[in-house]
Structures are given as structure tokens and as C-alpha cells.
C-alpha positions in Angstrom: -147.1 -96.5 119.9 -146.3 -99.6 117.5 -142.4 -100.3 117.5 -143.4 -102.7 115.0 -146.0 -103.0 112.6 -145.4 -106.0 109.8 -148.5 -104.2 108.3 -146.7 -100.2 107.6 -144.4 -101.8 104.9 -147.0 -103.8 102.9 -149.5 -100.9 103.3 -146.4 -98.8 101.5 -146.5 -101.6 98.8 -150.0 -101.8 98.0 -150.0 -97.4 97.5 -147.4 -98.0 95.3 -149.3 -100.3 93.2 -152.1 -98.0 93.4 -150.4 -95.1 92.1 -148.7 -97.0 89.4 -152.6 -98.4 88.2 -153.7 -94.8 88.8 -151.0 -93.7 86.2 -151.9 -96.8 83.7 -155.4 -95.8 83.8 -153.6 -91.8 82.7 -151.4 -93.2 79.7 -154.6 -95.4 78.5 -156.7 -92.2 78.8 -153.5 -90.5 76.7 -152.8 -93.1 74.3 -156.6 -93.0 73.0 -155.8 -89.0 73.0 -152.7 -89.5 71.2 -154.3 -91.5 68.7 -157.5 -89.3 68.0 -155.2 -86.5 67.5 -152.2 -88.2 65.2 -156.2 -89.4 62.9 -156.8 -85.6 63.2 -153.2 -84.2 62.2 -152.7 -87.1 59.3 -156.1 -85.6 58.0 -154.9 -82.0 57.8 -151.4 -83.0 56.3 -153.4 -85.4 53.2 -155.7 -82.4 53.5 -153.3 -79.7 52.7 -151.4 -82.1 50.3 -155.2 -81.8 48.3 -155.6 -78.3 48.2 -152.3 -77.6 46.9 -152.2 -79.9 44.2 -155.6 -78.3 43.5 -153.8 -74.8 43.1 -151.5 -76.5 40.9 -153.8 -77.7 38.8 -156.0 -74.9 38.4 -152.9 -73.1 37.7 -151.4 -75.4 35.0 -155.5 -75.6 33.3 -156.0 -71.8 33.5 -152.4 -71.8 30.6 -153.8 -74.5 28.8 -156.7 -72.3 28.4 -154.7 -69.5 27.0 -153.0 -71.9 24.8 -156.2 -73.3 23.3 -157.8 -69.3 23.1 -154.6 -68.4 21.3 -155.1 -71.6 19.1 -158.9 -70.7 18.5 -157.4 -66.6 17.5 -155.3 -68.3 15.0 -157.7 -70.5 13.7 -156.3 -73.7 14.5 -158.8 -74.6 16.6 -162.9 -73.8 17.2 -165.2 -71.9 19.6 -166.2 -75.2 20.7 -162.6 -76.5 22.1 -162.5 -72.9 23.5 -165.5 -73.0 25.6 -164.8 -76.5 26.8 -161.9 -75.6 28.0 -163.1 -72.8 30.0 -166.0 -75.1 30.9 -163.1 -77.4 32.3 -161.3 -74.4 34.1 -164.5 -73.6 35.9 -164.7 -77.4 37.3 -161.2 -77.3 38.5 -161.4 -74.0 40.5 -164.7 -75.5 41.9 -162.7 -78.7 42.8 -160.1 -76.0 44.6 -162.6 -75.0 46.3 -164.1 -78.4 47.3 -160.4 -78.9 48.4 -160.0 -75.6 50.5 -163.5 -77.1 52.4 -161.7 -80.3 53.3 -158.8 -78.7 54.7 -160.6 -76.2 56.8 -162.9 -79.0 57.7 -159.7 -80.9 59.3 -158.4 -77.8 60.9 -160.9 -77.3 62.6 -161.3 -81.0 63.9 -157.7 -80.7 65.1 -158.5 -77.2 66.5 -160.2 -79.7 69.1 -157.1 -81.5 70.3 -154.8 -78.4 70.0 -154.5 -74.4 69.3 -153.2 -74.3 65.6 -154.2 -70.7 65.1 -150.4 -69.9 65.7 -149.0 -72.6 62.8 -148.6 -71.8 59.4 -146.9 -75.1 58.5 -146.7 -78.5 59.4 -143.8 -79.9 61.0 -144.6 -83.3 61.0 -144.7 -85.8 57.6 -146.7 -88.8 57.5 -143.4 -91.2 58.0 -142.5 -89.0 61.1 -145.5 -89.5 62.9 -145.7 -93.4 62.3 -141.7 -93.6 63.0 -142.9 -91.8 66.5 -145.8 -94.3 67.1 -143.7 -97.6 66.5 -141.4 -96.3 69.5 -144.4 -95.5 71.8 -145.9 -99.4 71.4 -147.2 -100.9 74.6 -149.8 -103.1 75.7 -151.4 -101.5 78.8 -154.2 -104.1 79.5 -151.4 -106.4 79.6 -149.7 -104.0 82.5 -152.8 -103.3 84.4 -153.0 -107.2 84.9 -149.6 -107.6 85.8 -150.4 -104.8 88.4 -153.6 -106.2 89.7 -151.6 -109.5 90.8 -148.9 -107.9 92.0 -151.7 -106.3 94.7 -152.8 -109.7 95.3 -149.7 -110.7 96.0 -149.0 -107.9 98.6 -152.4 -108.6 100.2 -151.3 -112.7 100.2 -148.1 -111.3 102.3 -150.5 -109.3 104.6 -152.2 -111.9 105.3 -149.2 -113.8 106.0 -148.3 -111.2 108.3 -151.5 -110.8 110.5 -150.9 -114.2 111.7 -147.2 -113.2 113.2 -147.4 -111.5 116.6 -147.4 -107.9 117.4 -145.4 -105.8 119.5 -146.3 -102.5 121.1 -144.9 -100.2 123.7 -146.9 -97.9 125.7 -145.9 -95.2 128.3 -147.0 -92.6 131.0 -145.0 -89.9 132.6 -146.7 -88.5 135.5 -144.3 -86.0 136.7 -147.0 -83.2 136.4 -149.4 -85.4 138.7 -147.0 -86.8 141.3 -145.3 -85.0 144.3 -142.8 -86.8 146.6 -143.9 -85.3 149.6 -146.8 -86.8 151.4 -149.5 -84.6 152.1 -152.8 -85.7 153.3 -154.0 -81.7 153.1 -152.7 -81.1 149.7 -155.5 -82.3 147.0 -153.1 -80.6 144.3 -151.0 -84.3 143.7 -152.0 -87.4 143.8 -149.8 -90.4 144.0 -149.5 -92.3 141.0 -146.0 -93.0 138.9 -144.5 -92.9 135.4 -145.1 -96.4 133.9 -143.8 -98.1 130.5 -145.1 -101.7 129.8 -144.5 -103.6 126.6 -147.9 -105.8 124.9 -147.5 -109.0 122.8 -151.1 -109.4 120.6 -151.4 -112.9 119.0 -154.0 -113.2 117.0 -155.1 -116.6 117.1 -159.0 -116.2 116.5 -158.7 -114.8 113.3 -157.4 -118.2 111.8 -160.0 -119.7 109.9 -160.8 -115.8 108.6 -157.1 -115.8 107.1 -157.6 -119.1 105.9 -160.9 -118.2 103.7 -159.2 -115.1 102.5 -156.4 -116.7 101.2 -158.1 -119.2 99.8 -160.4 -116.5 97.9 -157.4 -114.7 96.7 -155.6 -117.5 95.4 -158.8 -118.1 93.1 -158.6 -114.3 92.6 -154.8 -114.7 91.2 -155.7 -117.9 89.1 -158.6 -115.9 87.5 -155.9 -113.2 87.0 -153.0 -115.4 85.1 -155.8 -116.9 83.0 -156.4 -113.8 81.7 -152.9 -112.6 81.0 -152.1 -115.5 79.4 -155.5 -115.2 77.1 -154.2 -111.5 76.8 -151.1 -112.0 75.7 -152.4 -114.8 73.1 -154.8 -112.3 71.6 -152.1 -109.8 71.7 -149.8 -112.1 69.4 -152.4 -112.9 67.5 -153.7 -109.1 66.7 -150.2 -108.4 66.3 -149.8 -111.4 63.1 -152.7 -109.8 61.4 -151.7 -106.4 61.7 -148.5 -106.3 60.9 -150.3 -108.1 57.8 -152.4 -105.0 57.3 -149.5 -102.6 57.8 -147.6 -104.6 54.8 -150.4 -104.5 52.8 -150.9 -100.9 53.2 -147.0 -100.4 52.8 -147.4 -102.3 49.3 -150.4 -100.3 48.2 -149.0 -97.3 49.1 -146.2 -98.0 47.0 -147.6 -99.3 44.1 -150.2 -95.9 44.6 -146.9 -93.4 44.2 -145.9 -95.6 41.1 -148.9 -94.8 39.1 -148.7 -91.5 40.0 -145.4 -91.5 39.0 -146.0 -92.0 35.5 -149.2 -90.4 35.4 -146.8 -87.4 36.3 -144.6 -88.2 33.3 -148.0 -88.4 30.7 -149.2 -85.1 31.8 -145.9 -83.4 31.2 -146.1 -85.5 27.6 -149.8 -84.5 27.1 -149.1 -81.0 27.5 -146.3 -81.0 25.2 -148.6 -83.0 22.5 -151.3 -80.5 23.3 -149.2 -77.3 22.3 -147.9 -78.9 19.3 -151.5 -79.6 18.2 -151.0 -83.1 18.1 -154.1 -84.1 21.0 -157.2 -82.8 21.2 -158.3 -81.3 24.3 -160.3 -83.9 25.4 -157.4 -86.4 25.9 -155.6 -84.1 27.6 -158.4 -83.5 30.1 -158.6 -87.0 30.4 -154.3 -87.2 31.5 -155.2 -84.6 33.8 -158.1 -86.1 35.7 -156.6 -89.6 35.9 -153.6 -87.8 37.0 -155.3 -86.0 39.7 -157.1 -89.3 40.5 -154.0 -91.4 41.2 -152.5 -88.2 43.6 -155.7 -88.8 45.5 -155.1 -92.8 45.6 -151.7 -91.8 47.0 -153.1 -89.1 50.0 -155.8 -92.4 50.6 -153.4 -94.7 50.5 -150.9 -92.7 52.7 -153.6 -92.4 55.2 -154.6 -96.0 55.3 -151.2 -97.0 55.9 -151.4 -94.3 58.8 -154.6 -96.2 60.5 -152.9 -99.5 60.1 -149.8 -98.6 62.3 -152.3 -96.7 64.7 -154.2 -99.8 65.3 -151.1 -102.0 65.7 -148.5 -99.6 67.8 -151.4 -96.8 69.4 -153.9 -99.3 70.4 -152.7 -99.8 73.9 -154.5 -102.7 74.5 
């Protein structure tokens, strides 16, 4: 047996730095997952955001109906105004519609990632997911390099180490063979003894071998920290232009939920001017679809800003 073996701890090194690239090669494999699924959930959120402001507004247009059919009973108004209004009714239950699509169209494409036939809600906002994915960021190609030299520089060592000499210790104990008592009639024994002896291997021969190994991986290790360092370059550069992105997103998104904002506030003053009989009923339809408008610049705008911090913190490269 080997009482000592300079190669046993280096071979421990090198599976070490297998299973750590093995579990790299797992969170790259997860991250895309993660990322594919947060794409898939952010859709069903802006999704169910759609549908129930479509309720809402079917639900708001079906009373201004009644208020225009009472207007028409009482003569304040025509048949015309009456029938466009129910016209207008008819296009917002078939935008409801359009909506509940969208969002069944999302569940279903998250259905692939996850079970969701046990949820009835969602936990999760849009700022709670992207609060999660800027403390997950991580560069993993950057990692995996990092990893690949530290193998080189374990096999460097082992080469190092196939140069030093070798010690081994090898025994026999013949007690079951040998007999004390000299027979020349009894073929039973024979006359051999216990033995230990200790072996020195130098391995001189495999010199120039070493040296062209070495040599290779040194190259191999150069090649490596050339392309960390053109890694980590592109890594700060990506980085500039997407936190870029991720403020421009920020600022559309913000400017998005002010529009809406007053859009809000002229639909609640268009109504009111509507049931006093002050607007007709086509500028009211037209503070109602510019007001659903700018809720769906908000749900876009939400879910650009979304992509944006994907690609910048669940890239992983």
C-alpha cells in the first residue's frame, strides 16, 4: 500500500472543483428557469390587472347606459345617443372578453413552469419580484472561469508533485505457508518467511513530459485570464447600459402612472358632466377610452421595467 501519495490530496482538490462547476452549470440552468418563469408570472399579474379593469369598466359603461336610457325616457336625449351607447356597451364587454383571453392565455403559459390550479390570488407584486431579483445578481460565466483556473492550477501542482519521489510499503505474512519443523516428507509447508520492504520510485524519465505539460497549461491559464478579464470588461460595460435601460424604464413607468392619474381624475369629471347633461356621449366615450389607454401604457410600462431588471440582475452571464 502507498503510505504516501502527494497525488490523493490534489485528486480531492480537482473533485472539488468538479462538483462546484457541476453545481454552476445547475444555477445557470436555474437562473434561465427563474427568469422564464418571473417573464411568465409578470404576464399573468399585468394580465389579471387587464381583465379587472375591464370588469370595471364594463361595469361603470353598463350605468352610463341607464343614465343615457333614462335621459332618452325623458326626452332629454335621442334614440340615436341611446343606441350608441349600447353600441359602446357591446364593444367593452367584447374588450372583457379579449381581456379574460389574455389572462387565460398567461395562465396557462405559467401552468408550464408551475401547478397554479391550487391559487386563487397572486402573492407576488411587480416591485416584489424585481426587489427579489436584485438580491439574486451574479455573473456565473465569470465564476465558471474562475473555476476552470483554479483546476489548472491544481493540475500545475500535480505536476509539481509527480516530479517528488514516492514512497511505498509492501508486506507478506506467511504464517499460513511456513512451519518451523523441518520435514523433508511433509509437502503441506514450504519454507518461505513474512517479509516487509519499503520502495522509493523516482521518476526521472518523465521530465521532458512534465516540462511540455506545463508549458501547455500555462498557455491554457493565460488563455483563461484573457478571458476573465474581457468578461469582466463586457460585464461593466452591459452593466452601464442597463442600468441605463432600467432608469429609463423607471422614468417611463412613472411618467405612465401620471397620465393615468389624471386621466382617472377626467373620467370621474366626465361622468359627472355627463349626468348633468353638460357632454355629450361622445366625449365621454372618448375620456373613457383614453383612460383605458393610459392603464394599458402603465401594465406595458410596468412590464418593460420588469424585462429591464431581468436582463441586468437574472442574466447570469
Amino acid at each position: 500500500m502507498d503510505i504516501f501519495n502527494p497525488q490523493q490530496k490534489l485528486a480531492l482538490k480537482n473533485a472539488e472543483l468538479e462538483r462546484k462547476s457541476a453545481m454552476l452549470d445547475y444555477d445557470q440552468t436555474l437562473q434561465d428557469w427563474k427568469k422564464q418563469v418571473t417573464s411568465a408570472y409578470a404576464k399573468v399579474v399585468i394580465s389579471s390587472k387587464q381583465y379587472l379593469e375591464s370588469v370595471a369598466d364594463s361595469m361603470r359603461y353598463a350605468e352610463i347606459v341607464k343614465i343615457t336610457q333614462a335621459r332618452q325616457n325623458a326626452g332629454r336625449t335621442t334614440l340615436i345617443e341611446l343606441n350608441k351607447a349600447k353600441q359602446e356597451l357591446i364593444n367593452r364587454q367584447t374588450q372583457l372578453h379579449e381581456a379574460f383571453r389574455v389572462l387565460e392565455v398567461a395562465n396557462i403559459e405559467l401552468s408550464k413552469f408551475a401547478d397554479t390550479k391550487g391559487f386563487t390570488q397572486l402573492s407576488s407584486s411587480i416591485p416584489d419580484i424585481i426587489t427579489k431579483l436584485k438580491a439574486d445578481a451574479r455573473n456565473i460565466q465569470l465564476e465558471n472561469i474562475q473555476i476552470e483556473q483554479q483546476k489548472i492550477g491544481v493540475q500545475l501542482q500535480s505536476l509539481k508533485k509527480e516530479g517528488l519521489p514516492t514512497l511505498s510499503l509492501n508486506a507478506f505474512y506467511g504464517s499460513q505457508f511456513y512451519n518451523n519443523s523441518f520435514s523433508l516428507w511433509n509437502n503441506n509447508n514450504w519454507f518461505g518467511n513474512s517479509y516487509v520492504n519499503v520502495g522509493v520510485r523516482l521518476p526521472i524519465s518523465e521530465t521532458i513530459d512534465r516540462a511540455l505539460k506545463k508549458k501547455q497549461l500555462g498557455l491554457q491559464n493565460q488563455l483563461l485570464s484573457s478571458q476573465y478579464r474581457e468578461e469582466a470588461a463586457m460585464e461593466a460595460a452591459n452593466q452601464q447600459q442597463q442600468m441605463l435601460n432600467i432608469i429609463h424604464a423607471e422614468k417611463a413607468l412613472e411618467h405612465a402612472v401620471a397620465i393615468e392619474r389624471l386621466s382617472t381624475e377626467n373620467i370621474r369629471l366626465a361622468q359627472e358632466q355627463y349626468k348633468a347633461g353638460k357632454i355629450l356621449l361622445s366625449e365621454l366615450n372618448q375620456e373613457l377610452s383614453t383612460h383605458f389607454k393610459n392603464m394599458q401604457n402603465v401594465w406595458q410600462a410596468e412590464y418593460d421595467h420588469l424585462l429591464a431588471v431581468l436582463e441586468r440582475y437574472a442574466a447570469g452571464n
